[in-house]
C-alpha positions in Angstrom: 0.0 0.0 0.0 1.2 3.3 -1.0 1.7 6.3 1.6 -0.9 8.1 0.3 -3.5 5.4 0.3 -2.3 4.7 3.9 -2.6 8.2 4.8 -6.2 8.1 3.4 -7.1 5.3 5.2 -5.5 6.2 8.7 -7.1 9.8 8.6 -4.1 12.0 8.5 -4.9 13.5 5.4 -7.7 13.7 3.0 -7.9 14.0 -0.6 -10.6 15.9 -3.0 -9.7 15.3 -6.2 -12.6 17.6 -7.8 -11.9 20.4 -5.9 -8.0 19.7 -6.3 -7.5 20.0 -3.0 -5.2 18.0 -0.1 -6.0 18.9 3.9 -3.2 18.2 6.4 -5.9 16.9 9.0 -4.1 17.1 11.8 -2.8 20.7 11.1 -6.3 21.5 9.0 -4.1 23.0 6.5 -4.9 23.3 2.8 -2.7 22.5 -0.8 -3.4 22.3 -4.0 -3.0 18.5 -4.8 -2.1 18.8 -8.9 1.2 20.8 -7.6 4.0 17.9 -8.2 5.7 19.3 -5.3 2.7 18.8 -3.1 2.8 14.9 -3.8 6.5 14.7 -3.2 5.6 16.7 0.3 2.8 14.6 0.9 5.1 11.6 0.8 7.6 12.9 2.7 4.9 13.9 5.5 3.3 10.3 5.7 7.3 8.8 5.9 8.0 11.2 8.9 4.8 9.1 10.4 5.4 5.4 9.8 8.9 5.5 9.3 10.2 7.5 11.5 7.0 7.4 14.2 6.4 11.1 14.3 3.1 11.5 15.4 1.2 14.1 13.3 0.5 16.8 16.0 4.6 17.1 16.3 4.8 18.0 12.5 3.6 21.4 10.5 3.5 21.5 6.6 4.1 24.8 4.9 5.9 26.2 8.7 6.2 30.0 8.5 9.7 31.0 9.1 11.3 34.8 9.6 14.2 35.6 7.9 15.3 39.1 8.1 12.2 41.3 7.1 10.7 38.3 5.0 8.5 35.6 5.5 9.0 32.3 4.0 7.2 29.0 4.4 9.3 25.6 5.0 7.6 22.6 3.6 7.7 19.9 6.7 9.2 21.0 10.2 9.0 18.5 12.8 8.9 19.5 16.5 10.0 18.4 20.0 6.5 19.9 21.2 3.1 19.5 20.4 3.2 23.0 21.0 5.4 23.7 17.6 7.7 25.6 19.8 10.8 23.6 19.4 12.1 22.9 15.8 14.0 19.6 15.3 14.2 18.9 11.8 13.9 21.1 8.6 12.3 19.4 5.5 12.7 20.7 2.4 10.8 19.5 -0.7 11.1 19.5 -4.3 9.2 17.9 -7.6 10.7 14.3 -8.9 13.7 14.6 -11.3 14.8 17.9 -10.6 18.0 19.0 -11.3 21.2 18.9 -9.0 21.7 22.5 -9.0 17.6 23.0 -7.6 18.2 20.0 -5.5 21.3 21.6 -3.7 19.4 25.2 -3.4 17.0 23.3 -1.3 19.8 22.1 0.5 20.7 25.6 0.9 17.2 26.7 1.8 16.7 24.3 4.2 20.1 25.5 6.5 19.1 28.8 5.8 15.9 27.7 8.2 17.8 25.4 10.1 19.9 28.6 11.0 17.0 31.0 12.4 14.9 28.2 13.8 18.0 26.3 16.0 17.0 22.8 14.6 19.1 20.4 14.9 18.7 18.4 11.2 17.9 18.9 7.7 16.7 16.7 4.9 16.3 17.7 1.3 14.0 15.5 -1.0 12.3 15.1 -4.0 11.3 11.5 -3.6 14.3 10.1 -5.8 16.7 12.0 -4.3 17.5 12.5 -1.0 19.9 14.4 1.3 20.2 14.3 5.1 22.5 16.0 7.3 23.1 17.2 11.0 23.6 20.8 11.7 26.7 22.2 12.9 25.6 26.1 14.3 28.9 26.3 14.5 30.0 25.6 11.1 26.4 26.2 9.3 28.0 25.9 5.3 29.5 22.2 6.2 27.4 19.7 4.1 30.0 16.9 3.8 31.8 15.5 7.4 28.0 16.3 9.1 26.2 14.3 6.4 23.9 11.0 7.5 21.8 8.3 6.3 19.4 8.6 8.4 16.7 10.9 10.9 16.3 10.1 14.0 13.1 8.4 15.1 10.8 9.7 17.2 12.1 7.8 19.7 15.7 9.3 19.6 14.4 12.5 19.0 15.8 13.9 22.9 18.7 11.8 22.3 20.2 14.1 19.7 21.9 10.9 18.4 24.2 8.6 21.6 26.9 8.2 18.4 27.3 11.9 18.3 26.9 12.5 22.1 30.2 13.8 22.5 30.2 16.1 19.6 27.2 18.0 20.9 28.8 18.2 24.2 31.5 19.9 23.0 29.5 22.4 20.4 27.7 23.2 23.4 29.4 26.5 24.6 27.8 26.9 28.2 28.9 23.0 29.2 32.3 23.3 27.0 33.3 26.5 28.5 32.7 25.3 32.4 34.1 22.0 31.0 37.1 24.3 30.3 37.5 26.1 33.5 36.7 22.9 35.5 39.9 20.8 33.5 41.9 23.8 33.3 42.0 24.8 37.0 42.5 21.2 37.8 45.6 20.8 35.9 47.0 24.6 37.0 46.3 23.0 40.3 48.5 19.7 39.9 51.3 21.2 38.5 51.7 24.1 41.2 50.8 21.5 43.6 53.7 19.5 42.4 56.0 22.4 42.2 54.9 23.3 45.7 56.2 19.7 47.3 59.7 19.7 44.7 60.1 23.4 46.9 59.6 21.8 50.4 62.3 22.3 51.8 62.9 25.6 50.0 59.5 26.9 51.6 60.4 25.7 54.9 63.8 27.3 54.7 62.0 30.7 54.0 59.4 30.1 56.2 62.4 29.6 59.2 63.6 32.7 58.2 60.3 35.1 58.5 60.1 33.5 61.9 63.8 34.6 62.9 63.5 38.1 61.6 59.7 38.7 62.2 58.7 36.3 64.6 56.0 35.2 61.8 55.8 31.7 60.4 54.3 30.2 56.8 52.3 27.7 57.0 51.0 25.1 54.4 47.7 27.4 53.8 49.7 30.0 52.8 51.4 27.6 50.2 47.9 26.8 48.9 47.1 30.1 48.8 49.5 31.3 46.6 48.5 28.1 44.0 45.0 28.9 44.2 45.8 33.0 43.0 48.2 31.4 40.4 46.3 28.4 39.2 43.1 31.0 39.1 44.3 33.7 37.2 46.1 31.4 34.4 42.5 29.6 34.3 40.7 32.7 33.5 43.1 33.7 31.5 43.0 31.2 29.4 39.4 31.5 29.5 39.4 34.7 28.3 41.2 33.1 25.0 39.9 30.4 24.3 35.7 30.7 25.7 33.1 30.5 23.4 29.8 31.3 24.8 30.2 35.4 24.9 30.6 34.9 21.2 28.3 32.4 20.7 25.3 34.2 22.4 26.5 38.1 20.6 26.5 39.1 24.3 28.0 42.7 24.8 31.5 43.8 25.8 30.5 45.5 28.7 28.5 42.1 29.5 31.5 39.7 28.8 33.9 41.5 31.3 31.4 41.5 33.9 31.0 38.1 33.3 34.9 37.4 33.4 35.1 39.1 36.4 32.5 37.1 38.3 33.8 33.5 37.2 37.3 35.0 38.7 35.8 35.1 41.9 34.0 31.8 41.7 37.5 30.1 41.0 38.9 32.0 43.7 36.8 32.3 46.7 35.1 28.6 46.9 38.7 27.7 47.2 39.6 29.9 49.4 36.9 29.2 51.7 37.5 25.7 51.9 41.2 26.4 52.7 40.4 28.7 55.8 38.2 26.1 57.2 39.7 22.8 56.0 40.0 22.1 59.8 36.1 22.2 60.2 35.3 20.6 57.1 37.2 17.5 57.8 35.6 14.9 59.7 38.3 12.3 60.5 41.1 15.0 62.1 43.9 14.2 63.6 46.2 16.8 62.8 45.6 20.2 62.4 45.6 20.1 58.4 48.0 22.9 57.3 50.0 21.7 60.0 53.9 20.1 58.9 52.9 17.4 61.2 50.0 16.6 58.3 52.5 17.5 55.7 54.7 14.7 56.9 52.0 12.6 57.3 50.6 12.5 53.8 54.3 12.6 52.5 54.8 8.9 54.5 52.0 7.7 52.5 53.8 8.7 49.2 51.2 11.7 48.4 52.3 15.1 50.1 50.4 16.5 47.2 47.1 16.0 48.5 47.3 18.4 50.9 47.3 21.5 48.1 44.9 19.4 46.0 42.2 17.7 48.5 40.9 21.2 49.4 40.3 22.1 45.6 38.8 19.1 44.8 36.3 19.7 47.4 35.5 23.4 46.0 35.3 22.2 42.3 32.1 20.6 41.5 30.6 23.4 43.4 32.8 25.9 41.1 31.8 23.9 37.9 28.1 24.4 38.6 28.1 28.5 39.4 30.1 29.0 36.3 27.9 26.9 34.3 25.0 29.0 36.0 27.0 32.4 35.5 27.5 32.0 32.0 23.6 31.0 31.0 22.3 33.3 33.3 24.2 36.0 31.8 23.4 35.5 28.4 19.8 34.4 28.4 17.8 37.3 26.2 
């Protein structure tokens, strides 16, 4: 049975053949049926529904879409919502035997929706010839390394495709910029850690000195408090290069530094606060923790490093999630 018989039978669209005349029944929109296009979208409408399990109330046939000042209509959009709120995928439809230069300008047309509308795929057809591909925002004129063989189904429609999981992660620029931050600081943080316990001695050597001269000692929190000022202004530093949201989201200058300036406090003063009350926070004490007593301690079990880095890694997740909270907050419209 054909997909329009089927599509007859099941209800979802009717046919009048006198008054030329196709109705979307779901949407209660009307085409004019003799318009070889119109079969080719017809098609393409019915295959969304028992190929790909769409069910009709998250599809729209002939979609308004703004671009610029005009108005234009794409042929199938299917939604995440009922509501229509939520684009997903971008059809584009063209008449049987077309030419490959009209087939690639609805190609064309169809990212040029993709791009005002967020969705996330596109497919070009014209019933012999067909074209799918996954949209990269970032890089909205690739058609060749984003290219696939096939939609998602309805049922991997939230799913955004496991295979290319990681890919989204990464285009994502609120979770790759904290994931940024997060590795960043964590790394800054090993290596001044480690630099920190090759200097032992040469700390404690200073730190005998201050107390000669100036009856004032360093301790191991002061140590960890020069790492975290390092290790948090290389990290937003680096930020400032290499972060992608601002740029993404066309926030302002003015918006961008304030911004900057309040993820530099969330890498510092989580941190911070942890350090001045490590002795509080830690359950099992013995020692006092920035104590050289402690510092010994660890360095018997073969890890003196812990003692920079267990107080961080305490801060971090709860670093991670303000900056990740920051950066949407500050550039929702």
């Amino acid at each position: 049975m054909s997909y329009i018989k089927r599509g007859k039978k099941d209800k979802h669209i009717h046919i009048n053949e006198k008054k030329d005349q196709i109705i979307y029944l779901s949407q209660g929109k009307e085409r004019k049926w003799s318009n070889p296009e119109e079969k080719v979208q017809a098609e393409t409408y019915l295959k969304l529904i028992y190929d790909y399990k769409y069910p009709p109330e998250y599809l729209r046939v002939c979609q308004k879409v703004q671009i610029g000042s005009s108005t234009r209509e794409g042929d199938v959009m299917v939604y995440k919502d009922k509501d229509a709120k939520d684009p997903f995928i971008v059809v584009e439809c063209k008449k049987k035997k077309v030419g490959n230069s009209v087939f690639e300008m609805a190609i064309d047309q169809g990212f040029s929706y993709a791009a005002v509308t967020n969705a996330e795929y596109v497919w070009a057809t014209s019933g012999d010839k067909n074209a799918m591909f996954e949209v990269d925002h970032s890089n909205i004129n690739e058609r060749v390394k984003n290219r696939i063989p096939e939609l998602p189904r309805f049922r991997q429609k939230f799913r955004r495709g496991d295979r290319n999981f990681g890919k989204w992660l990464f285009q994502n620029p609120i979770i790759s910029d904290t994931l940024l931050y997060g590795i960043v600081l964590l790394l800054m943080t090993l290596i001044l850690s480690k630099v920190a316990v090759e200097f032992n001695d040469q700390w404690n050597e200073l730190s005998d000195k201050t107390w000669t001269k100036w009856n004032w000692r360093w301790d191991y929190n002061w140590y960890y408090n020069i790492i975290l000022a390092v290790s948090s202004t290389l990290t937003l530093l680096l930020g400032m290069v290499f972060m992608r949201s601002h740029e993404f989201f066309r926030t302002t200058i003015a918006k961008k530094w304030l911004t900057l300036f309040l993820i530099g406090l969330i890498l510092i003063i989580p941190s911070w606060y942890v350090g001045v009350n490590q002795d509080n926070l830690t359950l099992t004490k013995v020692f006092d923790w920035w104590s050289f007593v402690n510092y010994q301690s660890y360095a018997s079990k073969g890890y003196p490093i812990m003692i920079y880095l267990w107080p961080y890694l305490k801060s971090w997740p709860v670093q991670m999630l303000l900056i990740a909270a920051l950066i949407w907050l500050m550039n929702r419209k």
